[in-house]
KOLZA-112046 format. One record per residue (C-alpha): x, y, z; residue number from 1. Coordinates in pm, whole numbers, plus 50000, padded with zeros to 5 digits. Layout:
N
<rec><x>X</x><y>Y</y><z>Z</z><nr>NUM</nr></rec>
...
end
This chain:
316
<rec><x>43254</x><y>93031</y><z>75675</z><nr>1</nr></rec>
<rec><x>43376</x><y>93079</y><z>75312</z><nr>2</nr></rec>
<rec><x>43074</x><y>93095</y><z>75168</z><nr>3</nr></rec>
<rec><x>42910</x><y>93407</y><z>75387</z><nr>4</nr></rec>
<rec><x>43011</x><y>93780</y><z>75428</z><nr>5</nr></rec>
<rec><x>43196</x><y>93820</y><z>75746</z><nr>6</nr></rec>
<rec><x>43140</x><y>94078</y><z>75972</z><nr>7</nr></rec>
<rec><x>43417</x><y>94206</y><z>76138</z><nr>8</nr></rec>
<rec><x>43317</x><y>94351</y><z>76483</z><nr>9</nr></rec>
<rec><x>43523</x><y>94584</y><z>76654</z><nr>10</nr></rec>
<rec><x>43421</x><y>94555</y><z>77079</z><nr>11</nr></rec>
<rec><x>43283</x><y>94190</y><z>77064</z><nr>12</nr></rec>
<rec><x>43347</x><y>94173</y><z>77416</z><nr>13</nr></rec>
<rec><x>43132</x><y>94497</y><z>77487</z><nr>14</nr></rec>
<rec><x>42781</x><y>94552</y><z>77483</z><nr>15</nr></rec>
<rec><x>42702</x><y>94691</y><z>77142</z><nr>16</nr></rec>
<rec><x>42980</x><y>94432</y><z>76992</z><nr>17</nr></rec>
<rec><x>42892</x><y>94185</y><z>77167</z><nr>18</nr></rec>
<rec><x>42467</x><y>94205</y><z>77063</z><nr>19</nr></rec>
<rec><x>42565</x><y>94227</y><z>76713</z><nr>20</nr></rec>
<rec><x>42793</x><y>93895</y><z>76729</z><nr>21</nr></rec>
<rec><x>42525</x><y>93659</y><z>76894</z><nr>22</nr></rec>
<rec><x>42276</x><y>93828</y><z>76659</z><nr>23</nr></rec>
<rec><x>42471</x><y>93674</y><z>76338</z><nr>24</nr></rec>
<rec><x>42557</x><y>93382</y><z>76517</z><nr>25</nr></rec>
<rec><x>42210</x><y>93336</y><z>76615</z><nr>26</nr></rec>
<rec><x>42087</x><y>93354</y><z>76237</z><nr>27</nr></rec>
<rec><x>42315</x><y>93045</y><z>76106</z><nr>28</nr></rec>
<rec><x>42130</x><y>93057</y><z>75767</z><nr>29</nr></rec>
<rec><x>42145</x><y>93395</y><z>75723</z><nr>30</nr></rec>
<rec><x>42443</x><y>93412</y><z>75507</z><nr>31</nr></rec>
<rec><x>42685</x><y>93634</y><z>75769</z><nr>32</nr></rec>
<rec><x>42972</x><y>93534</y><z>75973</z><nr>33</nr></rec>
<rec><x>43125</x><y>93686</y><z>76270</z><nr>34</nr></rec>
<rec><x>43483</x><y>93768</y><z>76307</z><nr>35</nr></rec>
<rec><x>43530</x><y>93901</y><z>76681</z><nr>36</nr></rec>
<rec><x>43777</x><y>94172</y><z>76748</z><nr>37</nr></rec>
<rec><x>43914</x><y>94254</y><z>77072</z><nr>38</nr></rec>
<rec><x>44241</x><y>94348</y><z>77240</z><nr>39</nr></rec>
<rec><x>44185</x><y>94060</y><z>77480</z><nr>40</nr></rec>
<rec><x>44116</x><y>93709</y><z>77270</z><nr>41</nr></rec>
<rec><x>44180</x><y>93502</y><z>77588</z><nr>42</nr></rec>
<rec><x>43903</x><y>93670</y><z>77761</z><nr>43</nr></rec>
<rec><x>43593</x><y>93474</y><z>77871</z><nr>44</nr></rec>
<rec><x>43349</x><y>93668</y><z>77648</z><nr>45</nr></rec>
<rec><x>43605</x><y>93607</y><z>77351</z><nr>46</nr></rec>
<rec><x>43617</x><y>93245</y><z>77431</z><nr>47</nr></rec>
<rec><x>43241</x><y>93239</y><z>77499</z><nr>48</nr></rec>
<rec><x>43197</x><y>93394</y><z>77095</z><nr>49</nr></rec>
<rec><x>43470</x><y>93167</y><z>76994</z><nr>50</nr></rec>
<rec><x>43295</x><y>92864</y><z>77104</z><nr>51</nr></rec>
<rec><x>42939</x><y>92967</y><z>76962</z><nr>52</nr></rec>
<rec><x>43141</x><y>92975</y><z>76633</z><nr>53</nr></rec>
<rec><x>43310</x><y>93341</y><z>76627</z><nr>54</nr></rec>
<rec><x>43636</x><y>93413</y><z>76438</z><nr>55</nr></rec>
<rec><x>43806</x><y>93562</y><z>76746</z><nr>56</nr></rec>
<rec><x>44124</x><y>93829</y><z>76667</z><nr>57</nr></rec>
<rec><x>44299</x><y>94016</y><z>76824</z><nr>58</nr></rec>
<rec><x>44333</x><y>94384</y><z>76736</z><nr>59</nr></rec>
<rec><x>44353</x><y>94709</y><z>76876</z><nr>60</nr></rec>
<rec><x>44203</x><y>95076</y><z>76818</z><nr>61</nr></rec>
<rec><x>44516</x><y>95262</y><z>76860</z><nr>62</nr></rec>
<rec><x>44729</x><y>95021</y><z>76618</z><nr>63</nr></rec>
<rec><x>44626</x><y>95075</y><z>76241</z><nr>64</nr></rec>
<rec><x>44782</x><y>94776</y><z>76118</z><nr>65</nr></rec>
<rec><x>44615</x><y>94527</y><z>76401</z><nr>66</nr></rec>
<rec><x>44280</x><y>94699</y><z>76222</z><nr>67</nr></rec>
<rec><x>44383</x><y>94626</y><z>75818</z><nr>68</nr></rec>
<rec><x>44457</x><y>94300</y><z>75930</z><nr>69</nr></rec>
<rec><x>44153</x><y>94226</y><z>76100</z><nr>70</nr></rec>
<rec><x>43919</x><y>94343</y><z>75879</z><nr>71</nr></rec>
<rec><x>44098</x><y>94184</y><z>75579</z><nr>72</nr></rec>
<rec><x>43916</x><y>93998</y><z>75325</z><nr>73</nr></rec>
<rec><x>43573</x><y>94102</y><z>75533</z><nr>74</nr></rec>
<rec><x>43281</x><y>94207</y><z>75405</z><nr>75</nr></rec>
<rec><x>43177</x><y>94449</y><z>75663</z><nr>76</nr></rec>
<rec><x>43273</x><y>94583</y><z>76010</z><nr>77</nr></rec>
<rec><x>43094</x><y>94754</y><z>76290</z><nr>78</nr></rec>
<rec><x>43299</x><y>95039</y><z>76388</z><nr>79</nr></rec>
<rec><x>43283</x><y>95201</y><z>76723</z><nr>80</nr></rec>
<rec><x>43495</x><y>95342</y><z>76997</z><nr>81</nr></rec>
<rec><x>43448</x><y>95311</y><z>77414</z><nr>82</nr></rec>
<rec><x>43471</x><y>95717</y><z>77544</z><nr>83</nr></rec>
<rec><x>43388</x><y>95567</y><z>77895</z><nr>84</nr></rec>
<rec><x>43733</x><y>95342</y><z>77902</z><nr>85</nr></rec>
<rec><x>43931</x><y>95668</y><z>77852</z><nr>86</nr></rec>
<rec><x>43776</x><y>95988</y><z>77845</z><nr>87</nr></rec>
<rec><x>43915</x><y>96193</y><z>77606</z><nr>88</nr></rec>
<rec><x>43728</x><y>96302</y><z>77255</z><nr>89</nr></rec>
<rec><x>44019</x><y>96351</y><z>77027</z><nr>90</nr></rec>
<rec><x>44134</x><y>95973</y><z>77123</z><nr>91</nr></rec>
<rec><x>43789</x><y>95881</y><z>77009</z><nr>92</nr></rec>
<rec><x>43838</x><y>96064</y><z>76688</z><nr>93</nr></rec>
<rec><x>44206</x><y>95945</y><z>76623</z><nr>94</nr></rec>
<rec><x>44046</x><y>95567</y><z>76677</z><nr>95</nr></rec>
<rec><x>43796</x><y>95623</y><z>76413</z><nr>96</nr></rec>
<rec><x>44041</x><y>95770</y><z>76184</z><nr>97</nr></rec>
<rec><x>44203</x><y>95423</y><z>76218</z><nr>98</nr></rec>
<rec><x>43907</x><y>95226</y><z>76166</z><nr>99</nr></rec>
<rec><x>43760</x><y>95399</y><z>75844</z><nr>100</nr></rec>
<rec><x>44181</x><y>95419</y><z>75697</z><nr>101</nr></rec>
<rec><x>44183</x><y>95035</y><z>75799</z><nr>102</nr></rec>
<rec><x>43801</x><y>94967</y><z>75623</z><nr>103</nr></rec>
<rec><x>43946</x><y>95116</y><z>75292</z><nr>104</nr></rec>
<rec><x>44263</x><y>94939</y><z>75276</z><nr>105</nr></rec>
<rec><x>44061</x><y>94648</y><z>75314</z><nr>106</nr></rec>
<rec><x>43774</x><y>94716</y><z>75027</z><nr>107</nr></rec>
<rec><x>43490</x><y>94660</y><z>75259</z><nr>108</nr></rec>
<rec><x>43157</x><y>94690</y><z>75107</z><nr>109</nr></rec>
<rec><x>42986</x><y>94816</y><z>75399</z><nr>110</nr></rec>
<rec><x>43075</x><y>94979</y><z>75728</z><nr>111</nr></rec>
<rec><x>42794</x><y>95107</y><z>76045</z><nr>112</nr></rec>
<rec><x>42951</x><y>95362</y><z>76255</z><nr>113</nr></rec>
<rec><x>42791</x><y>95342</y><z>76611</z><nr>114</nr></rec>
<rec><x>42759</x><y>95740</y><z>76657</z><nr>115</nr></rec>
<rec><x>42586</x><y>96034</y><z>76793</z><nr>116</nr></rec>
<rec><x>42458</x><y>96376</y><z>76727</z><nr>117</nr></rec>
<rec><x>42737</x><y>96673</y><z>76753</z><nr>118</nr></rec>
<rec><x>42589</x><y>96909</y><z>77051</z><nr>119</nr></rec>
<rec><x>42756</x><y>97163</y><z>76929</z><nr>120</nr></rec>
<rec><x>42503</x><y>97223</y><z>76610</z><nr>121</nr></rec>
<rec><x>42235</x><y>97352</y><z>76911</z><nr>122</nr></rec>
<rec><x>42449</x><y>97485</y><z>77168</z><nr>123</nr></rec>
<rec><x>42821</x><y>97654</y><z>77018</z><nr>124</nr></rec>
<rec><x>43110</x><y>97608</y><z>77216</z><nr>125</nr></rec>
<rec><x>43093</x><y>97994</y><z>77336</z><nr>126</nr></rec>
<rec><x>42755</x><y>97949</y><z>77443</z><nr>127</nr></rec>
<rec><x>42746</x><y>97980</y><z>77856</z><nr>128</nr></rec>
<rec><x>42443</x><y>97815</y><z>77905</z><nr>129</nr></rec>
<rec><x>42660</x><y>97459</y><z>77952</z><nr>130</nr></rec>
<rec><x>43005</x><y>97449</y><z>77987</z><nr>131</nr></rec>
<rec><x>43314</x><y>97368</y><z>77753</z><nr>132</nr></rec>
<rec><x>43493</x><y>97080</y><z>77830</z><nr>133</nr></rec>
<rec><x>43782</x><y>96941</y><z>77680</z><nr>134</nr></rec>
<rec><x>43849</x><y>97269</y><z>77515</z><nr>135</nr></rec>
<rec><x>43620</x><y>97244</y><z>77240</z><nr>136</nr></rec>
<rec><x>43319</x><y>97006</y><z>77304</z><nr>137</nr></rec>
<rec><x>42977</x><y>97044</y><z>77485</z><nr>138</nr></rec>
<rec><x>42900</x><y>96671</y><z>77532</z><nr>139</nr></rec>
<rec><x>43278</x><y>96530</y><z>77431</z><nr>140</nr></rec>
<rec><x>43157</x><y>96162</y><z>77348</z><nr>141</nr></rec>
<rec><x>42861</x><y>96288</y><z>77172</z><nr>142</nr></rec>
<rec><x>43070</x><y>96552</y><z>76958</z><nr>143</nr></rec>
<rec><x>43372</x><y>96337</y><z>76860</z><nr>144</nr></rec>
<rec><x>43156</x><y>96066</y><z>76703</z><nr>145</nr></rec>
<rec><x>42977</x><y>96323</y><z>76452</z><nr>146</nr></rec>
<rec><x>43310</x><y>96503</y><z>76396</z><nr>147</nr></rec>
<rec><x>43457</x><y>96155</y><z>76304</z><nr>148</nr></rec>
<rec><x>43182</x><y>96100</y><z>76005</z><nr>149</nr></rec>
<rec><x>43399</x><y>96265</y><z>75790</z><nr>150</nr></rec>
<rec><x>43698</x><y>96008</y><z>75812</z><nr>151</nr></rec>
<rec><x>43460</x><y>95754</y><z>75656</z><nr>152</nr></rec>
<rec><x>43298</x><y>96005</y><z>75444</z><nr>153</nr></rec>
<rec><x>43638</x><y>96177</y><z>75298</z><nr>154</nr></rec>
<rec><x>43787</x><y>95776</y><z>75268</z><nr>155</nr></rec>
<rec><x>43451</x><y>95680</y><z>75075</z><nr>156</nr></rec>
<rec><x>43406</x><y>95412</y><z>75319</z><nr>157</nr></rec>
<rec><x>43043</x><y>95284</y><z>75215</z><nr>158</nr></rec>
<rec><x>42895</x><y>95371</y><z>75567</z><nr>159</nr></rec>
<rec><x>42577</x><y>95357</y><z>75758</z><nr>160</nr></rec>
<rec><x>42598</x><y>95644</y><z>76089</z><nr>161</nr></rec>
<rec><x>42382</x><y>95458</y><z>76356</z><nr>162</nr></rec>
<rec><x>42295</x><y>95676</y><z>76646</z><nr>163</nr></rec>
<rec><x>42193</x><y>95480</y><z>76940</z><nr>164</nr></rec>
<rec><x>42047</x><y>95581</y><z>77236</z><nr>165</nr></rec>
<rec><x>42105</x><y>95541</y><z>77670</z><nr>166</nr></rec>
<rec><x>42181</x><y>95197</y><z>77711</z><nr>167</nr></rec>
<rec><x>41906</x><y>95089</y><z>77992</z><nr>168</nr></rec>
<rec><x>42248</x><y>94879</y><z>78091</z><nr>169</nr></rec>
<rec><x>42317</x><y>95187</y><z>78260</z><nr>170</nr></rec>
<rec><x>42079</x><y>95168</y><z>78520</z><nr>171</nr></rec>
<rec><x>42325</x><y>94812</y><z>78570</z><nr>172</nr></rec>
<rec><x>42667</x><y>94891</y><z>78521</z><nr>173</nr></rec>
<rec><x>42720</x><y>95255</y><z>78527</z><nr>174</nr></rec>
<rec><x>42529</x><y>95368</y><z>78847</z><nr>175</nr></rec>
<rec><x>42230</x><y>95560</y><z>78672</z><nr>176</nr></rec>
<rec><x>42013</x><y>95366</y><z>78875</z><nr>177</nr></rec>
<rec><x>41774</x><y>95443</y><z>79148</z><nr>178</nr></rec>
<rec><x>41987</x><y>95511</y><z>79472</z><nr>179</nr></rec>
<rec><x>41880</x><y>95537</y><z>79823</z><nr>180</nr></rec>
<rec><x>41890</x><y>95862</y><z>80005</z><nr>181</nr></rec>
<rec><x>42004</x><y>95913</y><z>80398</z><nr>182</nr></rec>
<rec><x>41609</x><y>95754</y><z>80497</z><nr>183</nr></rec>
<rec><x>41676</x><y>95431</y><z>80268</z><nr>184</nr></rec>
<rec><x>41409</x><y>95597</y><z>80028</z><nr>185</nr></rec>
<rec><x>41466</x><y>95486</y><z>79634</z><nr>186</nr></rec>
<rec><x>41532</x><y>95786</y><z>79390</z><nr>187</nr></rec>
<rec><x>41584</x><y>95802</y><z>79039</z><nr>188</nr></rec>
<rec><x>41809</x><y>96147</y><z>78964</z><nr>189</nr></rec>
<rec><x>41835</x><y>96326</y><z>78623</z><nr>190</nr></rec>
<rec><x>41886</x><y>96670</y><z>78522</z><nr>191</nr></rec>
<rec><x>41596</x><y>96615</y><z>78233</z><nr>192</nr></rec>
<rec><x>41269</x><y>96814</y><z>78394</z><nr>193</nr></rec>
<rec><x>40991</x><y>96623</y><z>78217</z><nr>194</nr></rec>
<rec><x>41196</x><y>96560</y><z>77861</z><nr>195</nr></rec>
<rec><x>41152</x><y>96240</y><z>77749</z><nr>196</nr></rec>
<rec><x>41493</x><y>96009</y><z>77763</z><nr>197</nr></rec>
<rec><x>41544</x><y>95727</y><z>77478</z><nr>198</nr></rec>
<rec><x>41662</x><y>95442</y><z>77598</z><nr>199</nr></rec>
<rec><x>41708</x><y>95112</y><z>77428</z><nr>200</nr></rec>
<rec><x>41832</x><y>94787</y><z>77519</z><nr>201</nr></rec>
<rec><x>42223</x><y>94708</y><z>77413</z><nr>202</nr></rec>
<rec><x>42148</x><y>94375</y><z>77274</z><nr>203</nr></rec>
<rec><x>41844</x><y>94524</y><z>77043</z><nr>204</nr></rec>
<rec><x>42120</x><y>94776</y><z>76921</z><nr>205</nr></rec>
<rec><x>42302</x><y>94484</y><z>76787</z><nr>206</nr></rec>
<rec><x>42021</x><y>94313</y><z>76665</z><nr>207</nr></rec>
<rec><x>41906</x><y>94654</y><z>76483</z><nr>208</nr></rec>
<rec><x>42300</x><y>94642</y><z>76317</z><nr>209</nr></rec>
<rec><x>42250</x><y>94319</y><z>76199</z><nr>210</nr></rec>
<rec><x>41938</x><y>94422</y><z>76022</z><nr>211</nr></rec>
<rec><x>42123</x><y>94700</y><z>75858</z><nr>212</nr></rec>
<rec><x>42395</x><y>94457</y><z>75748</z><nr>213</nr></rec>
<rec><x>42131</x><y>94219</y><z>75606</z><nr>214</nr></rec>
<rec><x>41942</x><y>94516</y><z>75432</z><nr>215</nr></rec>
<rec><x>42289</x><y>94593</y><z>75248</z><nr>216</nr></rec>
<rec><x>42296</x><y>94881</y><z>74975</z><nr>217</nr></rec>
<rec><x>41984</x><y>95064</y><z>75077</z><nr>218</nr></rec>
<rec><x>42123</x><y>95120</y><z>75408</z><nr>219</nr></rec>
<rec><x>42484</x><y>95275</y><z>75248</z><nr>220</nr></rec>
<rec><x>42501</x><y>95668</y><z>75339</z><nr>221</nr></rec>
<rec><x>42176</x><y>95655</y><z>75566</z><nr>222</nr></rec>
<rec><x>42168</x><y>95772</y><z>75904</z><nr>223</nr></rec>
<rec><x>41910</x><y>95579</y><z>76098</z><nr>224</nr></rec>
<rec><x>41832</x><y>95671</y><z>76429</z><nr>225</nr></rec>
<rec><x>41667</x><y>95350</y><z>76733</z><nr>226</nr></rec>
<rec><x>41534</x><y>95414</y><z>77048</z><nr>227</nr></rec>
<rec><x>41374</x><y>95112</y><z>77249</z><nr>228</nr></rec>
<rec><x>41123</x><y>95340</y><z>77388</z><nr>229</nr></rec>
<rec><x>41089</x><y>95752</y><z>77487</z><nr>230</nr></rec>
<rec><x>41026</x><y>95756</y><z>77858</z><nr>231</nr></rec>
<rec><x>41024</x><y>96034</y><z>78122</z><nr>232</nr></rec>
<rec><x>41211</x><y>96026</y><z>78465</z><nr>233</nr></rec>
<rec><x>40898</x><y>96035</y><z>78634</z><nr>234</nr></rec>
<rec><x>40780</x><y>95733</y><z>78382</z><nr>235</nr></rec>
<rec><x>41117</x><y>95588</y><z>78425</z><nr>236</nr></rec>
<rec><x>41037</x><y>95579</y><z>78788</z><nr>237</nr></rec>
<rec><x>40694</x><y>95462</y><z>78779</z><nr>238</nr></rec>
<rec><x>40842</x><y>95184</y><z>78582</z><nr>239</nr></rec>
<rec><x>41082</x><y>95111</y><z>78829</z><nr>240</nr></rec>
<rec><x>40795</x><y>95167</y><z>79153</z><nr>241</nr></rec>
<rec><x>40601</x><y>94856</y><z>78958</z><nr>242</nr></rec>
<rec><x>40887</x><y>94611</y><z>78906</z><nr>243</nr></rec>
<rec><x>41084</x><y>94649</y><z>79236</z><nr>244</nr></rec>
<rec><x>40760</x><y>94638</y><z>79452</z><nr>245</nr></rec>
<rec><x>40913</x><y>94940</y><z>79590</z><nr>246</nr></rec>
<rec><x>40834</x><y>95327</y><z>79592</z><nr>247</nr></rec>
<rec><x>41078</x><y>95557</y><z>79348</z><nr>248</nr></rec>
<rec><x>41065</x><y>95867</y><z>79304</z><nr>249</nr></rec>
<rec><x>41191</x><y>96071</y><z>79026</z><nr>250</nr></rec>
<rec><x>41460</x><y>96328</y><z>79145</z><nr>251</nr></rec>
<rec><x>41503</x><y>96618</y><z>78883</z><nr>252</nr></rec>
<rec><x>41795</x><y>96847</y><z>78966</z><nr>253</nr></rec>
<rec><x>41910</x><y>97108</y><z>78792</z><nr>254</nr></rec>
<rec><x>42227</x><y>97036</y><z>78557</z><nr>255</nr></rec>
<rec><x>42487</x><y>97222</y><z>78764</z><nr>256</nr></rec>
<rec><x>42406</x><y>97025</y><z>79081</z><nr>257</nr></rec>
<rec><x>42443</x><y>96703</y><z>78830</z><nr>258</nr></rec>
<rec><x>42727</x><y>96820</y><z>78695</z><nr>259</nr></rec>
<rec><x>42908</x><y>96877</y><z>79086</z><nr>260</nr></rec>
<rec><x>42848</x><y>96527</y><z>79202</z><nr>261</nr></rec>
<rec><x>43227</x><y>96448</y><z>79155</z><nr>262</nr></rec>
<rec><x>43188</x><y>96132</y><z>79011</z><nr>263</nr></rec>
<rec><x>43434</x><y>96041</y><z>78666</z><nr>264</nr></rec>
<rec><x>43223</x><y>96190</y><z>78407</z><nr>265</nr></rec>
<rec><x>42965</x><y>96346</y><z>78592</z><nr>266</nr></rec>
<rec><x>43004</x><y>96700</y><z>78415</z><nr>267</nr></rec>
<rec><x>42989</x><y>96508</y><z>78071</z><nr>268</nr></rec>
<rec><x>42693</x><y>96312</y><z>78153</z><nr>269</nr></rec>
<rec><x>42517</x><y>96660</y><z>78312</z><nr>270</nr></rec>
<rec><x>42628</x><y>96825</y><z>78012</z><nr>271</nr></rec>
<rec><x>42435</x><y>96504</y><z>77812</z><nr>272</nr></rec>
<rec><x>42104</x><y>96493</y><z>78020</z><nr>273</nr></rec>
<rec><x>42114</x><y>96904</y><z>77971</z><nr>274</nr></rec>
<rec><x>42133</x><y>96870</y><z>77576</z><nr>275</nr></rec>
<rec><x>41873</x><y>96568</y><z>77575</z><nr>276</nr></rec>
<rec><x>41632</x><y>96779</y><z>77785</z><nr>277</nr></rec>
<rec><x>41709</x><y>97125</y><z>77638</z><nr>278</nr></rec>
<rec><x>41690</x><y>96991</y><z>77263</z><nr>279</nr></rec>
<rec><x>41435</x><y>96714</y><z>77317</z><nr>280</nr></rec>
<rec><x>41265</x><y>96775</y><z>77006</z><nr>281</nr></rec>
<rec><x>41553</x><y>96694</y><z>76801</z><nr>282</nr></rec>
<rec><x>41702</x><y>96422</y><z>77000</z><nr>283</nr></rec>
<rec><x>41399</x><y>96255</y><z>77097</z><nr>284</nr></rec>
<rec><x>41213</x><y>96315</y><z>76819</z><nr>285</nr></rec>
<rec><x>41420</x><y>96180</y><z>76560</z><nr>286</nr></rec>
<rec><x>41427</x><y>95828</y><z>76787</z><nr>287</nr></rec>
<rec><x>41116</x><y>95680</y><z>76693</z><nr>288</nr></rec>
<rec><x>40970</x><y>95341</y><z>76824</z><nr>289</nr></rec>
<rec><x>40821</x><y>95230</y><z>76506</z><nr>290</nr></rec>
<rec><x>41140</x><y>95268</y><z>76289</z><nr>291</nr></rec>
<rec><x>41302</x><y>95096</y><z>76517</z><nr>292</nr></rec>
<rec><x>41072</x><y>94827</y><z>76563</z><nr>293</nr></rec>
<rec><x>41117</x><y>94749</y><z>76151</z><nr>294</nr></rec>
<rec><x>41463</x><y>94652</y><z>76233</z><nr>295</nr></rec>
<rec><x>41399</x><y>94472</y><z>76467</z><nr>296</nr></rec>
<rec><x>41020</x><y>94346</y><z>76520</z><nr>297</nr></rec>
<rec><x>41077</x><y>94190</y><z>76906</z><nr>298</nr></rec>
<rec><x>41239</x><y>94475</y><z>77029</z><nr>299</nr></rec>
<rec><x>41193</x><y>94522</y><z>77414</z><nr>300</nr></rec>
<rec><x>41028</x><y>94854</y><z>77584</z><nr>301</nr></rec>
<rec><x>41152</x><y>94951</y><z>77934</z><nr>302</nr></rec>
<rec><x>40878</x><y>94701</y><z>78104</z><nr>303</nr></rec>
<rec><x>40986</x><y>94417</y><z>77960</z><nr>304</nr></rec>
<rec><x>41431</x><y>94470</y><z>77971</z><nr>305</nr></rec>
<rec><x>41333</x><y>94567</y><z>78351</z><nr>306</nr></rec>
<rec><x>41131</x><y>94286</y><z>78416</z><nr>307</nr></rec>
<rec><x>41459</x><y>94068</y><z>78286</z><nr>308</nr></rec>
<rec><x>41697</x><y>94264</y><z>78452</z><nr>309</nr></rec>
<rec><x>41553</x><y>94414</y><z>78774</z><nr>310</nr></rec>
<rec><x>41757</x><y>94173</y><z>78965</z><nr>311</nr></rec>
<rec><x>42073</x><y>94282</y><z>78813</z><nr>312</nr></rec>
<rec><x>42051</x><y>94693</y><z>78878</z><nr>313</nr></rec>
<rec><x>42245</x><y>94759</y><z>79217</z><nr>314</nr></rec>
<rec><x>42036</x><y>94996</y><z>79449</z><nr>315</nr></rec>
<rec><x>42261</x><y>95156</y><z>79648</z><nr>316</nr></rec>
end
């Protein structure tokens, strides 16, 4: 491992993390190395990268130190931080104020910051036409991560800001999927009208890092924005009416009745749909398939991840 940059990974256990790690250690000749953070080395994913030939370490996003010494004598890290574990913006932005401290104690020569846009360049925090939450965000976990560009900035961290898009993972593990209503009929429910939704794969945002890490310099202070494909709910749906063998329909509420569902989160992610539809021209059209698919040339559209993972999604 001496002889190749390592790439310290903060979430190796997670979904971005963990597509970046088995992209490097899928590439043996390609000069990287992974070293695996996590809070949890004993883990089966950590012992899963471990045996594929991972540097596992333990370290934690709230302890500083844990941070300098994992990403000492590194090359690089992939910086991120997991909204959905706790909630709260300003604990996001306190975590990546540790990361980008930790990446310039330890002279790394390049750091991606897994990010988003700040919502509250389009829609101000006194505009009524969404609500405030948190006090001073529209869309918390999209806010905090733009607001946080500065701690690498101000630290001159040599960074690359990645802004990824929905997971389609979502439609697995976080209950986005289509649901079944009091007749057993499948919908699909978004607040988006007929906006088109990014999505992209998790693992092809990993293998997308690991083309910015091989691509080096002319990647340092770039934004670069990856979407696996721009679909509609009522394409989405389609999409999902041809793989399950089974009618869905598209369900397009407005963003208030998203936002009262009750579930944890559910006024953040009406709040998220809201911006996405409201502002699709931005969001959307600064996620392009094409400069996505020079990262990574065999990324997957939403045909092919569902045809892999139909199985998997839970229709309740």
């Amino acid at each position: 491992m001496s002889d190749r940059k390592v790439i310290a990974v903060v979430g190796a256990r997670g979904a971005q993390g963990g597509g970046l790690s088995r992209a490097i250690l899928a590439d043996p000749d390609g000069g990287f190395a992974v070293r695996a953070l996590t809070r949890y080395p004993d883990k089966e994913e950590a012992q899963a990268l471990a045996a594929a030939g991972a540097e596992v370490v333990q370290a934690d996003l709230d302890d500083q130190a844990s941070l300098e010494r994992a990403f000492a004598g590194a090359h690089g890290a992939y910086c991120l931080t997991n909204f959905w574990e706790h909630f709260s913006a300003e604990k996001e932005i306190e975590q990546a104020h540790k990361q980008a401290a930790a990446a310039k104690a330890a002279g790394l020569q390049h750091v991606i910051w897994s990010t988003l846009e700040d919502t509250r360049d389009y829609i101000p925090v006194d505009d009524d036409r969404m609500p405030t939450l948190q006090e001073r965000f529209k869309v918390p976990h999209f806010d905090a991560k733009q607001e946080a560009h500065a701690a690498f900035t101000d630290a001159g961290v040599p960074t690359t800001f990645l802004h990824t898009a929905f997971y389609w993972e979502n439609f697995i593990y976080f209950g986005a999927g289509p649901q079944r209503d009091s007749d057993g009929n499948l919908a699909l429910t978004f607040p988006m009208g007929e906006a088109k939704l990014p999505g992209i794969a998790a693992e092809d945002i990993g293998k997308a890092a690991y083309a910015i890490f091989r691509g080096g310099s002319r990647f340092i202070g770039e934004s670069v924005f990856i979407s696996g494909e721009n679909l509609s709910g009522t394409e989405f749906a389609a999409a999902f009416t041809e793989a399950l063998g089974e009618e869905v329909v598209y369900n397009d509420v407005d963003p208030d009745v998203y936002r009262s569902f009750g579930f944890p989160g559910a006024d953040e992610m009406g709040n998220m749909f809201q911006f996405k539809r409201d502002f699709e021209s931005h969001y959307a059209g600064a996620r392009v398939r094409s400069e996505a698919l020079e990262l990574v040339p065999e990324l997957q559209d939403f045909e092919t991840w569902l045809a892999a993972n139909k199985g998997r999604i839970p229709l309740g």
